[in-house]
C-alpha positions in Angstrom: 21.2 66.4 63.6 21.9 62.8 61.6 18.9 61.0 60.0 18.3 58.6 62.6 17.5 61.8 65.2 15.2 63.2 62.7 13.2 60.3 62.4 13.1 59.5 66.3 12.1 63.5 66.9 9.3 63.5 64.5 8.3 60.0 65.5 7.4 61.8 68.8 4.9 63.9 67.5 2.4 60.5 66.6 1.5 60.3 70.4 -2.1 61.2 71.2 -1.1 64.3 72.1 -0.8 65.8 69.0 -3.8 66.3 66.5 -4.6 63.6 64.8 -4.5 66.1 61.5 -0.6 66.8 62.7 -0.1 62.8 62.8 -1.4 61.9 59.8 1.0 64.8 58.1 3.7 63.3 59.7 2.8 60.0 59.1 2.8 60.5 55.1 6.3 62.4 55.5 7.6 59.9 57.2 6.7 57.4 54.6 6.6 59.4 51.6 9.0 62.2 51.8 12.3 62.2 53.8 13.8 65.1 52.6 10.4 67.5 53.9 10.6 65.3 57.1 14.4 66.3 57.2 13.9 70.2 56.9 10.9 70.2 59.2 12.3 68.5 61.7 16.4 69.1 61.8 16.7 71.8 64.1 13.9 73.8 66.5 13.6 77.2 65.5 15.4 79.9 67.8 15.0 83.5 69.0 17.4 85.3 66.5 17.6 89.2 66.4 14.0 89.9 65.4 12.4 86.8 67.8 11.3 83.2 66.2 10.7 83.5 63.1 10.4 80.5 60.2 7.3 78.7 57.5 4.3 77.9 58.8 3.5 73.9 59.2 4.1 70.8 61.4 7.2 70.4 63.4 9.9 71.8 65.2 11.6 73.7 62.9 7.8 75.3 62.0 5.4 77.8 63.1 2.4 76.3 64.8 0.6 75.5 67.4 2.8 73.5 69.6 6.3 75.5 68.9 4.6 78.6 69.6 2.3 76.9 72.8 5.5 75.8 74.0 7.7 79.2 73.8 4.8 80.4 75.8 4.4 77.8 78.2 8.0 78.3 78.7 7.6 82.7 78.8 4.3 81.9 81.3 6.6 80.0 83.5 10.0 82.1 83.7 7.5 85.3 84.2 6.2 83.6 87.5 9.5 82.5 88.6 11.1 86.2 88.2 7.7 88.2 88.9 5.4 85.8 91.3 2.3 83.6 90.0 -0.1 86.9 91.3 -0.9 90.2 89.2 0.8 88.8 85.9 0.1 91.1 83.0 1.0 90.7 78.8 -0.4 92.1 75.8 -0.5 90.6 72.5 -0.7 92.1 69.4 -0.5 90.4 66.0 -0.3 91.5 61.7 -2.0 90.8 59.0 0.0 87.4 58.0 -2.0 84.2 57.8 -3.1 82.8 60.9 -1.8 85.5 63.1 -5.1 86.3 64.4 -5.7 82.4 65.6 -2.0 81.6 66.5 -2.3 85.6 68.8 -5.5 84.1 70.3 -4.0 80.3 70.7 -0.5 82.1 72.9 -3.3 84.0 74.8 -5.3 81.1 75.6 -1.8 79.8 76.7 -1.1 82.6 78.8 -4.4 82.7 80.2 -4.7 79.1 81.1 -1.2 79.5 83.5 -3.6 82.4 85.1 -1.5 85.4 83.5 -3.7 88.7 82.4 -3.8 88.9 78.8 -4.3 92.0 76.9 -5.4 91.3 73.1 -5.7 93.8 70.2 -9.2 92.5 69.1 -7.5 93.7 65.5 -4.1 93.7 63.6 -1.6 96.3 65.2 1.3 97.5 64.2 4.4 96.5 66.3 5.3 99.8 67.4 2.1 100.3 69.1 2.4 96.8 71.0 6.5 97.9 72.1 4.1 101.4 73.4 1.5 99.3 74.9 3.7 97.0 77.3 4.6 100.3 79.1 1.5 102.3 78.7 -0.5 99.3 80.1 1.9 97.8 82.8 2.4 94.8 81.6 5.7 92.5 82.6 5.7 91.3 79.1 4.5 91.8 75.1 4.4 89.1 72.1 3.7 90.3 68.4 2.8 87.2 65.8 4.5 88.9 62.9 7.1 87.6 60.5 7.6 91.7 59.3 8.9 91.5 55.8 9.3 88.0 55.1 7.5 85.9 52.1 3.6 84.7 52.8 4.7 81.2 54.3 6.5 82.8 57.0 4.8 84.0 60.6 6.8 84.3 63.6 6.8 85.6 67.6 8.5 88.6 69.3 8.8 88.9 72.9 8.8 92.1 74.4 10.4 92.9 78.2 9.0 95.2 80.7 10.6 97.9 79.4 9.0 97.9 76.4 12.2 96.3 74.4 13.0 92.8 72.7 14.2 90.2 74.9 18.2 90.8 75.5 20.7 88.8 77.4 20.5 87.4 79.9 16.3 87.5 79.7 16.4 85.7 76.3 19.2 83.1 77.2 16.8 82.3 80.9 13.6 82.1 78.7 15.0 79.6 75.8 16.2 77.5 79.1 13.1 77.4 80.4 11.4 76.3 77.1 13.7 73.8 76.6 13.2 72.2 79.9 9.5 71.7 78.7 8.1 68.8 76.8 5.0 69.5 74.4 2.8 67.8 76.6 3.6 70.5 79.6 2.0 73.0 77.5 -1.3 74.1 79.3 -4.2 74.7 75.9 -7.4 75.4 78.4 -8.1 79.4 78.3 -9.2 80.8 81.1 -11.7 83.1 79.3 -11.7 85.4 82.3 -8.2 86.7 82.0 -8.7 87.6 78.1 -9.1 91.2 77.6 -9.6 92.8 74.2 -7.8 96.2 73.9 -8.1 98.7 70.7 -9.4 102.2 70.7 -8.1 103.3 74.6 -4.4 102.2 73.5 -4.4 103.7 69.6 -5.4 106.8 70.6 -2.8 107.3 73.2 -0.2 105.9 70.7 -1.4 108.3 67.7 -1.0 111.0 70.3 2.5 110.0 71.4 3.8 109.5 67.5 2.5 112.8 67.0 3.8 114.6 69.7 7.6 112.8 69.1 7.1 113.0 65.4 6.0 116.6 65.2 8.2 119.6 64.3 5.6 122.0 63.6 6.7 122.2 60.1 5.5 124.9 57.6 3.7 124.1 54.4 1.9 121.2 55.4 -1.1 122.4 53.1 1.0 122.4 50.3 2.7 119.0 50.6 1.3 115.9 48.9 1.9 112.4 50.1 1.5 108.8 48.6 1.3 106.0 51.4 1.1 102.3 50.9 1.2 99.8 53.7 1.9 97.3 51.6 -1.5 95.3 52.9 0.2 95.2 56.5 -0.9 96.9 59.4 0.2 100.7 59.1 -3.1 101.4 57.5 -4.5 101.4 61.2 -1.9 104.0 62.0 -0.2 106.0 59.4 -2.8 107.4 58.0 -4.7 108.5 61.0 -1.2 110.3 62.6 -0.6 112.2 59.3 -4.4 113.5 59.6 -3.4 114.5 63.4 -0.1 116.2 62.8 -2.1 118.6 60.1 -1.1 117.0 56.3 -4.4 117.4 54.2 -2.8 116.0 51.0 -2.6 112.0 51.4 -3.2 109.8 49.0 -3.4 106.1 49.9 -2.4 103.1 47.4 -6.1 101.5 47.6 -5.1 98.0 45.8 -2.4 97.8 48.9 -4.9 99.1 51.6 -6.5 96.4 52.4 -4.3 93.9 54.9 -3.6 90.9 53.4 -1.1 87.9 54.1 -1.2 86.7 50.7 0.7 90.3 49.9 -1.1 89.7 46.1 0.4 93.0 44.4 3.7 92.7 45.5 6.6 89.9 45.3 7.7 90.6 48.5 6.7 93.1 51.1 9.3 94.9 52.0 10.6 97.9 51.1 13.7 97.7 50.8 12.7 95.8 47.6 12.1 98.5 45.1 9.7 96.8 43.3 7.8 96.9 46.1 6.9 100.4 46.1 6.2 100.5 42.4 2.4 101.0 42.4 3.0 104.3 45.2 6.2 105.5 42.3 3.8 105.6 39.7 0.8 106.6 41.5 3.3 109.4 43.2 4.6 110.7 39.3 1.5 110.7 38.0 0.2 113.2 40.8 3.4 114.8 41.6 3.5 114.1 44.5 6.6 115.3 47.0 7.2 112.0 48.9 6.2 108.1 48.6 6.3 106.3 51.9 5.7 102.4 52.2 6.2 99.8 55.1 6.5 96.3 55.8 4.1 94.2 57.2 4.2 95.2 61.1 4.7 98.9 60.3 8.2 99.0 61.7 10.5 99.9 58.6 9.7 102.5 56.1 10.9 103.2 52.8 10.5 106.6 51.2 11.3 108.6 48.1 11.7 111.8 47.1 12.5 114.4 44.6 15.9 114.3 43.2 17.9 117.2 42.0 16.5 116.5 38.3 12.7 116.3 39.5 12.0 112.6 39.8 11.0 110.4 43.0 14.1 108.6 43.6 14.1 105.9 46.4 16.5 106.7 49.5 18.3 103.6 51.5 17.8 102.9 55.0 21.2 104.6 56.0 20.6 107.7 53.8 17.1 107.9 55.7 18.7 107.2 58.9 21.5 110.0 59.0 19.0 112.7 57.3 16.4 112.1 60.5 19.5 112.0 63.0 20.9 115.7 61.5 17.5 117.0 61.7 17.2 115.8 65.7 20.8 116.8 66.4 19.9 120.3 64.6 16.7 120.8 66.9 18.7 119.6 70.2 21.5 122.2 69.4 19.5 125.0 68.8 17.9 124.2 72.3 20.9 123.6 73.6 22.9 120.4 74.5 23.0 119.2 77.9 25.7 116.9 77.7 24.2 114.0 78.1 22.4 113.0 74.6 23.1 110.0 72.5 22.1 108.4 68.9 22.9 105.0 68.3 23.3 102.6 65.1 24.7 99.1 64.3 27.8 97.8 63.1 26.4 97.2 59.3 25.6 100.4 59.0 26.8 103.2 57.7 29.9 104.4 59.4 28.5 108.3 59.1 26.6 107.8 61.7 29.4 108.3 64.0 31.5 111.5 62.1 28.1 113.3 62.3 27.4 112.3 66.0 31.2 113.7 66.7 31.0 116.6 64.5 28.2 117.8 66.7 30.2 116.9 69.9 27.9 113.8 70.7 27.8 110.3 71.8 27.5 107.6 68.8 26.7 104.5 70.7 27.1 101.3 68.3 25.6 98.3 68.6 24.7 94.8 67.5 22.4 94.4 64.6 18.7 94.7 66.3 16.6 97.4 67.5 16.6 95.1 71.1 20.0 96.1 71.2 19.7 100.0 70.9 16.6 99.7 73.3 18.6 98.1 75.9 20.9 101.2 75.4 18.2 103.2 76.9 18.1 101.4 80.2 21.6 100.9 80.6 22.3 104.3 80.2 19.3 106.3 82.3 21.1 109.3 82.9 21.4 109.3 79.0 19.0 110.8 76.5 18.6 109.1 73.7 17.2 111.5 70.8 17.1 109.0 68.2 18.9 105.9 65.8 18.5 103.5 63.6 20.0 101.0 61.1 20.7 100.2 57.5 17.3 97.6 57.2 15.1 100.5 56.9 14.3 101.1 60.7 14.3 104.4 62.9 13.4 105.3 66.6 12.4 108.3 67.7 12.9 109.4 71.1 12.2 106.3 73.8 8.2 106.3 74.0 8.4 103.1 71.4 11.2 100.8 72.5 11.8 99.3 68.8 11.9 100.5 65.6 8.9 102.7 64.9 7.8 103.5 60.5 5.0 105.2 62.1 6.4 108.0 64.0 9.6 108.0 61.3 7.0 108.7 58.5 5.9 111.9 60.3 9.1 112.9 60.9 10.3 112.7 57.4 7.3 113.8 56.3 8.4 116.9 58.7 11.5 117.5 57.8 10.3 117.2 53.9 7.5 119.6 54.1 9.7 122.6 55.8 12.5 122.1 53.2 9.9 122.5 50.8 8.9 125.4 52.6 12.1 126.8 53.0 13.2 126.4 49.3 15.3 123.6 49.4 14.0 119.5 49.2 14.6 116.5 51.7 16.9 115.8 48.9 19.1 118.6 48.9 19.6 118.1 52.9 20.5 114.8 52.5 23.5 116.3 49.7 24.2 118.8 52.4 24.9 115.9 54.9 27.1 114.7 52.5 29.2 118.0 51.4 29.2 118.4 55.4 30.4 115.2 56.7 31.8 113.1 53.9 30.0 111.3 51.3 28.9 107.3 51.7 27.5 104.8 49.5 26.5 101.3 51.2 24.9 98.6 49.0 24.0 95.1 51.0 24.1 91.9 49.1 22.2 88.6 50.1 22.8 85.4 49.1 19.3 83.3 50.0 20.7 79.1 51.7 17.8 77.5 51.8 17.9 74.6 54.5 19.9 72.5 56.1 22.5 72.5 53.4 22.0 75.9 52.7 22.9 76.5 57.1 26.0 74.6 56.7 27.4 76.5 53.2 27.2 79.9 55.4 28.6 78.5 58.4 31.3 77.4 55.7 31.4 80.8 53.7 32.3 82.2 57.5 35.0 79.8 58.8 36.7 80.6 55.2 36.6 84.1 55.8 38.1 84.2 58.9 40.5 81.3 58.1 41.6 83.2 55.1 40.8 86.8 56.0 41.0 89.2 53.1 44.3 92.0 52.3 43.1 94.6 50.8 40.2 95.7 48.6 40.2 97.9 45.7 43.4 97.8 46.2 43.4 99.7 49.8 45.1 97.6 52.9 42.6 95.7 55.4 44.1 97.8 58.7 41.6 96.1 61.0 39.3 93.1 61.3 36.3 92.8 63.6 35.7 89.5 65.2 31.9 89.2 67.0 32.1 86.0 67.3 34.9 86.7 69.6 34.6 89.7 70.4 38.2 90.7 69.4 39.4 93.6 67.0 42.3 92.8 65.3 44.8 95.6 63.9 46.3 93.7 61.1 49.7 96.4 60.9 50.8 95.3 64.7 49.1 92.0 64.8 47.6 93.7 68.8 44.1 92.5 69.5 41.9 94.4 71.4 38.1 93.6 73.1 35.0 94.5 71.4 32.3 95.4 74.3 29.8 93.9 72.9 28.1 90.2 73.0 29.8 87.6 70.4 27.9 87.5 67.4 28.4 85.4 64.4 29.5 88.9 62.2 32.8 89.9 60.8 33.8 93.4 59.2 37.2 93.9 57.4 37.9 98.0 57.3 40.7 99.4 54.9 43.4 101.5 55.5 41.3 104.4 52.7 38.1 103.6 55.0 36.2 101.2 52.6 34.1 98.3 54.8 32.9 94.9 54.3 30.9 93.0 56.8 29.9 89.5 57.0 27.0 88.4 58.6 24.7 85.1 58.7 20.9 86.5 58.9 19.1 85.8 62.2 15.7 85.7 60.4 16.3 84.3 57.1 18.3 81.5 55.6 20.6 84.1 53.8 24.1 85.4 54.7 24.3 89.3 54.1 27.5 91.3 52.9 27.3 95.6 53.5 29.5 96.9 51.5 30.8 100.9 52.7 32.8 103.6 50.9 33.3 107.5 51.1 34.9 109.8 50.4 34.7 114.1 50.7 33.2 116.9 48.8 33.6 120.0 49.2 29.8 120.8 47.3 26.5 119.9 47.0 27.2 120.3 43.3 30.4 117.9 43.5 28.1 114.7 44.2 26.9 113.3 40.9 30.3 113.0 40.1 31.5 111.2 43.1 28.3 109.1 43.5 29.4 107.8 40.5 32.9 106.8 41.4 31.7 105.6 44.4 29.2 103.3 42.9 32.0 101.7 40.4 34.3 101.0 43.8 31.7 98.8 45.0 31.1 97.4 41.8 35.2 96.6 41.8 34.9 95.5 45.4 31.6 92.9 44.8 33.1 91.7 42.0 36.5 90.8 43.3 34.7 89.2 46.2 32.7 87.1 43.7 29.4 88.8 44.8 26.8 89.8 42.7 25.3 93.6 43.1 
């Protein structure tokens, strides 16, 4: 968007329309500072893989009152054109960010005023329980104001589908064509008081019963098993805790200087945890007790990090992928004893780790593979209904277990690691030690994910640069092994780089490329959909024949990457 479309679109916020706070702000950008005027205004801000998501402030490219009145005037009005104006339901939950109480209220006003039932957590919720509450309520549809792991300034708005999933194709594509046919001055602000119902204890104690009951393995040495939980001053507190108590574990201690919800996030740089730093407090807290696992989540409660007890003794924090394919084992281990029918499936994404798959097919089941997104592994449940779906998850710290939450669920994943922790224990051996076991069984992986932060308009146009050159000048080799194959999204083409044959990708385009070597080493490529950063996954293996061989090949493993990043001109 030039300068001269900038200044015309923000212009258009000085009508009476607007508040005459929101004018004045614009007013002084306008005369004062360009460049703010510039960012706030370049662009509108999109649904990208985890919904709308951007800083909080005037204009379009901001959360407030008007973007987020307008996506719902928009939602409101494509609900009544697939559904019918009469017996409209949603529920809205929201975290602990700032403002996300008054913006959840202001998109039910919305709702309400265009004469849809609204459903409103009367408190911060995690977003598992709102993806369980659009099914167990009945509702057509389900928004979340959370901006889950992002920095203070940030909220943002997920819309949930009838089935309990994030918007997919083509319900997203319909719904951002019917808010763009609106102006802000369609957007209806007049609650209808009536329609506004305030939800809490009815709905948590079904979901506390459901995580339990898909969580649960009726582990041993629960009594025995000591546990240090932050929620990182999001909204888990209003969950974990109370499921842990349920599903039997007596020894819990809870980080009390992260306890409280807060969307300042004043202990922690950033919190999420896949930042190690951002579990520090729970470490220490966890050493000096000796405790058996440290478990922390984001925001919105729906990624977890956890650590455990290494071979040496000491917590020691686990990826998202290592997490991931531990869990999946342990589900595939309980289905085969049962018995397969045939008909199961786990599921991942394309940046993660590629075991995923050779453990799915070592046990003789279906590894479905998808875009990066939990919507996308949910929709997997309803286009495949004469599928089960035991369980999946991705790199970014998320897991799903079973289909009763239609998004990635820390709540339910912390019992079940928990679980799967406390029976090792009992059993003599360490979540740990499984995890090695995976490895000595199925091949052993290292991923490490890079991200480079492009802040802005400039920083959007050095990724979309950073991209065209890597597809313009795709890479040979790395470490010295041949690039055999290169992944398109954004086409939707896979390229086999020996015979030059390109084959279809089922899946929708998306702006993500992956170069995979002739030895098995991968590198993806891929803008983030919620954060001005491009990403880089970086993934290696190779086989052990021993628990007691991976130290050594961790290491070597570790120092291809190293090679790899640095030949790539990427820090680690």
């Amino acid at each position: 968007m030039d300068s001269e479309t900038i200044l015309k679109t923000a212009k258009s916020w000085l009508t009476d329309f607007f508040d005459p706070a929101v004018k004045k702000e614009i007013q002084d950008l306008v005369e004062n500072d360009p460049e703010e005027l510039k960012d706030r205004f370049y662009k509108n801000l999109e649904f990208g893989t985890g919904g709308m998501r951007g800083i909080m402030g005037t204009g379009t490219n901001r959360i407030n009152k008007y973007t987020l009145g307008k996506s719902t005037q928009g939602l409101s009005n494509y609900l009544k054109e697939i559904y019918g104006a009469d017996g409209l339901q949603v529920v809205i939950a929201y975290d602990c960010r700032n403002n996300s109480q008054s913006l959840a209220r202001l998109v039910a006003e919305v709702f309400s005023s265009n004469g849809i039932r609204v459903y409103l957590f009367s408190e911060l919720r995690t977003t598992p329980e709102l993806s369980f509450a659009v099914r167990h309520l009945g509702c057509h549809a389900g928004v979340v104001l959370t901006a889950s792991h992002n920095p203070p300034e940030y909220n943002g708005y997920k819309v949930y589908w009838t089935d309990g999933g994030q918007i997919v194709p083509p319900q997203d594509g319909e719904i951002i064509r019917a808010i763009n046919r609106l102006e802000y001055e369609d957007i209806r602000f007049e609650p209808r008081e009536d329609l506004i119902k305030t939800i809490d204890a009815e709905v948590d104690e079904a979901f506390i019963e459901a995580c339990v009951a898909n969580g649960s393995i009726g582990a041993a040495g629960k009594d025995d098993f000591s546990i240090v939980f932050t929620s990182l001053h999001g909204t888990s507190i209003t969950a974990i805790p109370q499921v842990l108590e349920k599903a039997g574990y007596k020894k819990v201690t809870i980080i009390p200087e992260q306890a409280e919800p807060d969307g300042n996030f004043p202990t922690v740089a950033s919190p999420n945890p896949e930042e190690p730093a951002a579990l520090a407090l729970a470490l220490e807290k966890g050493e000096a007790i000796g405790a058996d696992m440290v478990v922390g989540t984001d925001p919105d409660s729906d990624r977890l990090g956890i650590a455990v007890r290494n071979s040496e003794g000491r917590l020691e924090l686990l990826n998202g992928n290592q997490t991931m394919v531990l869990m999946t084992r342990y589900l595939l281990d309980a289905r085969k004893s049962e018995g397969f029918k045939g008909n199961e499936f786990v599921a991942t994404t394309i940046v993660s780790t590629p075991m995923m798959p050779a453990m799915a097919d070592a046990y003789g089941v279906e590894c479905k593979t998808s875009l990066t997104g939990f919507k996308w592994i949910a929709k997997m449940i309803v286009d495949f209904p004469d599928q089960e779906f035991l369980g999946g998850g991705e790199e970014s710290y998320g897991y799903m277990v079973g289909d009763f939450v239609r998004d990635k669920d820390a709540v339910t994943s912390t019992l079940l690691a928990c679980e799967i922790a406390a029976q090792a224990k009992s059993d003599g051996s360490s979540f740990y030690r499984e995890l090695l076991q995976c490895y000595a069984d199925f091949g052993c992986y290292r991923e490490r994910l890079v991200s480079l932060v492009k802040k802005g308009m400039d920083g959007a146009q050095e990724i979309r640069q950073m991209m065209k050159d890597f597809r313009e000048n795709p890479l040979k080799q790395l470490d010295g092994s041949e690039v055999v194959r290169i992944d398109d999204y954004n086409d939707a083409t896979s390229l086999d780089t020996r015979t030059g044959e390109r084959t279809p990708i089922d899946l929708p385009t998306s702006n993500v490329l992956v170069y995979t070597t002739a030895d098995g080493t991968r590198v993806a490529a891929r803008p983030s959909g919620t954060e001005p950063k491009i990403k880089f996954y970086v993934s290696v293996n190779a086989p052990i024949d021993s628990v007691s061989d991976y130290p050594g090949m961790h290491r070597q493993l570790e120092e291809k990457i190293d090679r790899i990043l640095a030949d790539l001109n990427l820090e680690g």
